[in-house]
C-alpha beads as a LAMMPS data file, in Angstrom:
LAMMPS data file: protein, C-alpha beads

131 atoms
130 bonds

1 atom types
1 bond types

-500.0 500.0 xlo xhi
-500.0 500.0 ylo yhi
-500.0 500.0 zlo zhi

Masses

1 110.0

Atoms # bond

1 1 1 247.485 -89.824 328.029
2 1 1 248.108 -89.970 324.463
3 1 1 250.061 -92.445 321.962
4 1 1 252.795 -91.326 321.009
5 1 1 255.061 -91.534 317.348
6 1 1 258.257 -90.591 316.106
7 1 1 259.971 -90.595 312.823
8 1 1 263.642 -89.813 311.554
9 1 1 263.955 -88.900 308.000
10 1 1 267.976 -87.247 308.013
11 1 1 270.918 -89.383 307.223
12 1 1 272.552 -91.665 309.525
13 1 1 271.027 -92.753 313.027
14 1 1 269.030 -90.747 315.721
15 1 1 267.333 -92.390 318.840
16 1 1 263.667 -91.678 318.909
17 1 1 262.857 -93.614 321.802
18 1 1 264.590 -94.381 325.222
19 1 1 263.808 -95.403 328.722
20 1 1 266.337 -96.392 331.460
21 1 1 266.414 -100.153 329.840
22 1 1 266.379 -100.159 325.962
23 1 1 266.241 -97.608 322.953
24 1 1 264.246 -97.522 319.826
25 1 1 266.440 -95.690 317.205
26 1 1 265.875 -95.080 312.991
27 1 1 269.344 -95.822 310.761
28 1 1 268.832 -94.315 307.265
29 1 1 271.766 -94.474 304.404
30 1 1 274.389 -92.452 305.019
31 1 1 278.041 -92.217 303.207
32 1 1 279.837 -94.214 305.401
33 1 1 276.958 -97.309 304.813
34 1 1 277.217 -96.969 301.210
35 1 1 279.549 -99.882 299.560
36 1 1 281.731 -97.216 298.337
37 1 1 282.188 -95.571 302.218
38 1 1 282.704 -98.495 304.055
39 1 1 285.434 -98.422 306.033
40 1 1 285.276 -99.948 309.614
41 1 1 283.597 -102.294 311.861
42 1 1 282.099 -101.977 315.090
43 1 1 281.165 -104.246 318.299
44 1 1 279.093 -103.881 321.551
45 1 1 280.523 -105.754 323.812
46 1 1 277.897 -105.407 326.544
47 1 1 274.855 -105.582 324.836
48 1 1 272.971 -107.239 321.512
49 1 1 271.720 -105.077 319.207
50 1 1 268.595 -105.629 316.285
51 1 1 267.829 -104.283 313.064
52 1 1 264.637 -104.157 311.225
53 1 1 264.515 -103.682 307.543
54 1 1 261.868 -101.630 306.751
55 1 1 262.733 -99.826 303.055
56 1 1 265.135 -100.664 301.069
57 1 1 268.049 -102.824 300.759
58 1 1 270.493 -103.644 303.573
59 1 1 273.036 -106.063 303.843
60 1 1 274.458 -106.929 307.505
61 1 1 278.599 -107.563 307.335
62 1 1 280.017 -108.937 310.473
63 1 1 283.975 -110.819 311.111
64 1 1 284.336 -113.421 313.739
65 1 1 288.507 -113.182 315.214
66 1 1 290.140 -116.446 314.377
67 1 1 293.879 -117.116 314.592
68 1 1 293.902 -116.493 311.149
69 1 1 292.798 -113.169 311.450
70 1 1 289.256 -111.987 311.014
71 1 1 286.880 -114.007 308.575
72 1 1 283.650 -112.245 307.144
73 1 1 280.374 -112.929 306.444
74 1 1 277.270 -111.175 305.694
75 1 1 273.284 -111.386 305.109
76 1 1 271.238 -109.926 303.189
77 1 1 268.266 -108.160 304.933
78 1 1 264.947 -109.617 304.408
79 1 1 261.944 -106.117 305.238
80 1 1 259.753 -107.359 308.067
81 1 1 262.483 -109.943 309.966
82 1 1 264.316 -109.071 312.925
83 1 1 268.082 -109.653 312.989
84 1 1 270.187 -109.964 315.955
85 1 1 273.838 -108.799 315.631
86 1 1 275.159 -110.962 319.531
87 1 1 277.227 -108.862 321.582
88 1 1 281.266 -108.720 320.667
89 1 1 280.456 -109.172 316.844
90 1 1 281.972 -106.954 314.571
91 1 1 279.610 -105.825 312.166
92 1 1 278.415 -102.968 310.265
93 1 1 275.615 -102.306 307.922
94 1 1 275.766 -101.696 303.779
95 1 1 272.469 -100.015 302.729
96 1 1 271.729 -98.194 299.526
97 1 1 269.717 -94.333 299.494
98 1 1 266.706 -95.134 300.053
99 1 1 267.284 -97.628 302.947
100 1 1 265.737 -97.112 306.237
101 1 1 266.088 -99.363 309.664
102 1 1 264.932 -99.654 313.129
103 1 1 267.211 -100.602 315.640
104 1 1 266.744 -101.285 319.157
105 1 1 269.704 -102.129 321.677
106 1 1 270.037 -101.338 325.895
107 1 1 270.003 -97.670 326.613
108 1 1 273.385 -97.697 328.324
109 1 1 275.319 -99.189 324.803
110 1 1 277.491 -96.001 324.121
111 1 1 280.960 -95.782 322.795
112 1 1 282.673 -96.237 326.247
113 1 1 281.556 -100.161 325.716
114 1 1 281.983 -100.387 322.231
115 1 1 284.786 -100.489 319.855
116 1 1 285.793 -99.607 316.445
117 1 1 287.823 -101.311 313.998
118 1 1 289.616 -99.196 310.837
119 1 1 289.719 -101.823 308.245
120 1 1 292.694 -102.205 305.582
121 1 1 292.144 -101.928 301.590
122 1 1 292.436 -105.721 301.509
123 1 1 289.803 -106.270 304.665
124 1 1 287.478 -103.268 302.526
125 1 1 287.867 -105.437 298.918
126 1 1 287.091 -108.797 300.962
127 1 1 284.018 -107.069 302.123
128 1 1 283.094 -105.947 298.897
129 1 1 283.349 -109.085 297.028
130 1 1 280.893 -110.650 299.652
131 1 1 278.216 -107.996 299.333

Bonds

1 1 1 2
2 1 2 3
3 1 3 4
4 1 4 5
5 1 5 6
6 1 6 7
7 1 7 8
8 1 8 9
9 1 9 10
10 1 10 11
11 1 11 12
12 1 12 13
13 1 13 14
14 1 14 15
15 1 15 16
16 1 16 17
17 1 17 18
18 1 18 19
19 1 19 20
20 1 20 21
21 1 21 22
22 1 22 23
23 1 23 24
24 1 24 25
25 1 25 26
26 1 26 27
27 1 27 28
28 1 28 29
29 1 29 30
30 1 30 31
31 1 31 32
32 1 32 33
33 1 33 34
34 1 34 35
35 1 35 36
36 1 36 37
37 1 37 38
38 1 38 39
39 1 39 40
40 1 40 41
41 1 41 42
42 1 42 43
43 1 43 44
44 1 44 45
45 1 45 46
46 1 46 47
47 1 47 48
48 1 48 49
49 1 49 50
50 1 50 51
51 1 51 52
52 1 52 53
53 1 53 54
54 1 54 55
55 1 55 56
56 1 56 57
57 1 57 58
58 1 58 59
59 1 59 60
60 1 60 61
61 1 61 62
62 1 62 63
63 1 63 64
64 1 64 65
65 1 65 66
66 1 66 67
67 1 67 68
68 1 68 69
69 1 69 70
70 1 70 71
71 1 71 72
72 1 72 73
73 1 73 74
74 1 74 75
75 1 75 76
76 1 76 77
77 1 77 78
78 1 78 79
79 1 79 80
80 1 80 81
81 1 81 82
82 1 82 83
83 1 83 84
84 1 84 85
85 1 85 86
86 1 86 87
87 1 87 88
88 1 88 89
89 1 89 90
90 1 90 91
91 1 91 92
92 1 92 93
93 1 93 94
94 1 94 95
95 1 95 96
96 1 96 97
97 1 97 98
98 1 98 99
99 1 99 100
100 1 100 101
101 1 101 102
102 1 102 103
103 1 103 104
104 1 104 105
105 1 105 106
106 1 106 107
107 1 107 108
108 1 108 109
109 1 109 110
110 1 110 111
111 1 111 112
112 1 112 113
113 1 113 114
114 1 114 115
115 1 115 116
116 1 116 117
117 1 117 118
118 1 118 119
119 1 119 120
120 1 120 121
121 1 121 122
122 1 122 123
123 1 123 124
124 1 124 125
125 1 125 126
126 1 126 127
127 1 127 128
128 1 128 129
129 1 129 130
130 1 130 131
């Protein structure tokens, strides 16, 4: 028996890790993370998910649904701390090039229990003011 490693070093995320119960994956930058690609939110609703900074900069945007509409918020990534985006949370993640995550949610969170939301140009300049 040996230890065993893995690494990611493309853009976007790749699971390097999974057993029946939880999955280990890497999130680099990519486009659609940059402040000038974001352009939707996403939820779980099953399942938590975490993020580790471990390079870079990363700055975690979520919206909580009020009869208002949705309100935002977001935190700035410290390298080292684990954050906990709660299950049904919209939230997505801004992160410059040289950003690069761990994440680690259940094995069975997959798009048939998640959801995506398109944002509108006002929702996407909100967003953008905050970060």
């Amino acid at each position: 028996m040996n230890i065993e490693h893995y690494e990611f070093a493309g853009e976007g995320m790749q699971r390097v890790y999974e057993n029946k119960k939880w999955m280990v994956g890497i999130k680099n930058w990519k486009p659609a993370n940059d402040i000038t690609g974001i352009d939707c939110l996403e939820r779980h609703n099953k399942t938590d998910e975490l993020f580790v900074l471990t390079e870079g900069e990363c700055t975690l945007i979520y919206a909580n649904e009020t009869k208002n509409g949705l309100e935002f918020g977001c935190v700035k990534m410290v390298p080292g701390k684990v954050f906990n985006i709660p299950a049904t949370l919209w939230h997505n993640t801004i992160t410059q090039k040289d950003t690069k995550m761990i994440l680690i949610e259940d094995s069975n969170t997959s798009m048939e229990n998640s959801d995506i939301l398109k944002l509108d140009e006002d929702q996407i300049k909100n967003i953008r003011s905050l970060v």
